[in-house]
N, C-alpha and C positions, 0 to 999 in steps of 0.2 A: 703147741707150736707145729705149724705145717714145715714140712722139710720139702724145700721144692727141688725137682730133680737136674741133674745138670740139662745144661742145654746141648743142643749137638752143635753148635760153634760158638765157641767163647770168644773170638775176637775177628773182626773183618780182616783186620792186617796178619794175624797169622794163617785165615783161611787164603790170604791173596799169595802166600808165599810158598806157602802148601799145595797149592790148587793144580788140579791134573783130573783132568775129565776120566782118564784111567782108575780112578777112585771109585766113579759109579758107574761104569763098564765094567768093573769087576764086582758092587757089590748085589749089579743086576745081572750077572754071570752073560756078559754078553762077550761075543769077538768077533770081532769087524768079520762079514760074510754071513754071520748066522740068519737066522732065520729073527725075526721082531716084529711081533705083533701086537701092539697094546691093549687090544682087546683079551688077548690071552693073557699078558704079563699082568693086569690090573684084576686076573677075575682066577682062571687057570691055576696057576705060578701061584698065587697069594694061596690056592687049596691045596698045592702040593707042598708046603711050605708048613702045613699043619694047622693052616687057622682058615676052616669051611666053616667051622661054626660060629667064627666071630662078627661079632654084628657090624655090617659093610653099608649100612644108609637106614637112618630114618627119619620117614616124611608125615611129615604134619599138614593134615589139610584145614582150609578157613574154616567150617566148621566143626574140627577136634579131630574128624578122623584122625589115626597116626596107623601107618603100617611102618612092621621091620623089616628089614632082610640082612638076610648072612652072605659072607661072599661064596657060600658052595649054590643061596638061591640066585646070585647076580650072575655067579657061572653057568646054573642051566637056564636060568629066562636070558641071557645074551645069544648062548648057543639057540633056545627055542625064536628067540626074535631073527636072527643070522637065517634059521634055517625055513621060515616065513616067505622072508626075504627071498629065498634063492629060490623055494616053490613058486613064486612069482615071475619069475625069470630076470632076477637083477642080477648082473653079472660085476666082477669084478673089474674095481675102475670108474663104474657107473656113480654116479652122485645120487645121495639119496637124502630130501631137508629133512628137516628134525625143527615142526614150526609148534610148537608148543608151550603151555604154561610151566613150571616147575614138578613138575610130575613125576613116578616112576618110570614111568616109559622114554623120558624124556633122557634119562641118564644111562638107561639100558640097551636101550635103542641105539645110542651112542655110539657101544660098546658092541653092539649085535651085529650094525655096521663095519664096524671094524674088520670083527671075525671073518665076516664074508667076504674081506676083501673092498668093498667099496667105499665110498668117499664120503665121510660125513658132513653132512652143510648146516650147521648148526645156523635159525635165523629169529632173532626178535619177533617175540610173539604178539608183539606192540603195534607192528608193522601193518602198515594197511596193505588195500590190494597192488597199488602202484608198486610200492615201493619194493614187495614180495614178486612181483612180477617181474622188475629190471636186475635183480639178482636171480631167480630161475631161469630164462630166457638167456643171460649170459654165461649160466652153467650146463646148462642143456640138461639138466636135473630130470632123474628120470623118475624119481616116485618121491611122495613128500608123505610125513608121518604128522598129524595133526589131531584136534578134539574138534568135536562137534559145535565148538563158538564160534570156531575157526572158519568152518566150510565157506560161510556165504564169501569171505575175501578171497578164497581158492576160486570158487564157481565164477567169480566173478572175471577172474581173468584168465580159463581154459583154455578159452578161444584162440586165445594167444602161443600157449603152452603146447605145440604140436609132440614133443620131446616127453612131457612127465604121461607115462604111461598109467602110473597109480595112485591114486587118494587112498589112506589108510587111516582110518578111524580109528582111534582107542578106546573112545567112551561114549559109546549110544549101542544102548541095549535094545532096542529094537529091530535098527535097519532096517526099517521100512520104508525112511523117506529118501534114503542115498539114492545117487544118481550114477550115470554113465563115468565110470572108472575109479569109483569108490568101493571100497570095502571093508568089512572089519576086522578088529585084530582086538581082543582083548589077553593081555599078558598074564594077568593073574588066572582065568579062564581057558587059556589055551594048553593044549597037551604037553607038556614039558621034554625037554631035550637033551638027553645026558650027553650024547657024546656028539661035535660035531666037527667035520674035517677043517681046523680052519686055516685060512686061507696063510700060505707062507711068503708073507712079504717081507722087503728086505728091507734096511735101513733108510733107500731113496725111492723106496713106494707110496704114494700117494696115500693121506690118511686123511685129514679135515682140511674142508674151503673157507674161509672165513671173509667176508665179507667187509671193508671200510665205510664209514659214516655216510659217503655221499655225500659232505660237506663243500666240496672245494670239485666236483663233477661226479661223475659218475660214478656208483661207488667200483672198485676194484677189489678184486677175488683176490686172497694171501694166500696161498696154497703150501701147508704144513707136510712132514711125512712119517713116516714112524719111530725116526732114530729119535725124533723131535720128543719122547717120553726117557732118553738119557738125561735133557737137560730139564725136565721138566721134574724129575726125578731131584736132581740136586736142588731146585729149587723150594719144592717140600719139603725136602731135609734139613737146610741149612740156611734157608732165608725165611721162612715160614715154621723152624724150629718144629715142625711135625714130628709125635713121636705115639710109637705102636699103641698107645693108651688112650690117643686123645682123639676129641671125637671134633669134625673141621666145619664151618659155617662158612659158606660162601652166599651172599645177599644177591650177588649179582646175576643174571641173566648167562650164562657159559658161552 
């Protein structure tokens, strides 16, 4: 017989009577002014906390590939992707997409953003050129992070894009056939970065763009900020029953 372990909330109406956001402001050691960055809290914080060697993502690619990683590797490929970044000259505040398949890079990048300070624009890798162009164009996005299946919908709409400074490639091991303001970046292959200064943002600093359907007109930019992993935090915990042991599936596109 399995003994299955408690939940972290036994009942909605006791959580509704109990409920004080000061629950996970304290048990994220946070206090209104500090410094909040969920690049670090998610990667950082989880290594100073004792657990760098526990296994923090693993990706299964269509033909079997699988790689792991730990959060002590999610902590320096963020810091090495952050610090890419900043060699490029992205500054902080700047918007930078994130237009890829379900990747490594895809969720570290994420996270590497963060650290730096800039603005992550997470966008459907589905997306054709239009539809990739009327959401960059209204963010004034200055460097966009993709694969090589990707390019020709990029290439396709540059002309337009006076604002994105950088095409960054993950997965073409050649570079031979890139063009004017592409370059590569491979994560697993790249020098690694242990320490990197990151950037100290507050609670109402700008952290991810998210984009609406474009169903009903244009689509509109939601603009998130960092305190936004207080409540995202409870939600893992207590609505999603996440607990230290279990490992999480999400199908969907982020």
């Amino acid at each position: 017989m399995i003994e299955l372990s408690h939940p972290n909330s036994r009942s909605y109406e006791e959580e509704y009577k109990k409920f004080s956001w000061d629950i996970a402001r304290k048990e994220l050691n946070y206090k209104e002014g500090n410094v909040i960055n969920i690049g670090e809290y998610c990667t950082d914080r989880i290594c100073r906390m004792g657990k760098s060697n526990k296994l923090a993502l693993i990706w299964e690619g269509f033909a079997g590939e699988e790689k792991k990683y730990t959060f002590n590797d999610m902590r320096v490929l963020t810091n090495t992707i952050a610090k890419f970044l900043q060699g490029l000259g992205i500054l902080p505040g700047e918007r930078v997409c994130l237009f890829m398949d379900k990747v490594p890079e895809l969720y570290f990048g994420f996270l590497g953003i963060l650290k730096l300070g800039a603005i992550a624009q997470p966008l459907f890798s589905a997306f054709g050129s239009e539809s990739l162009l009327t959401r960059l164009d209204d963010a004034k996005t200055s460097a966009i992070i993709t694969q090589k299946k990707h390019l020709p919908k990029v290439r396709n709409i540059l002309n337009d894009l006076p604002s994105l400074r950088h095409i960054i490639v993950v997965d073409d091991d050649s570079g031979k056939a890139l063009r004017e303001r592409e370059i590569l970046f491979h994560m697993d292959k790249a020098e690694r970065t242990e320490k990197f200064d990151i950037y100290p943002s507050k609670a109402e600093t700008p952290s991810v763009l998210h984009y609406t359907s474009g169903t009903t007109g244009k689509p509109k930019g939601a603009q998130h900020v960092h305190y936004s992993i207080i409540s995202q935090y409870k939600t893992a915990k207590y609505f999603l029953d996440l607990k230290d042991e279990d490992t999480y599936w999400c199908t969907a596109d982020p």
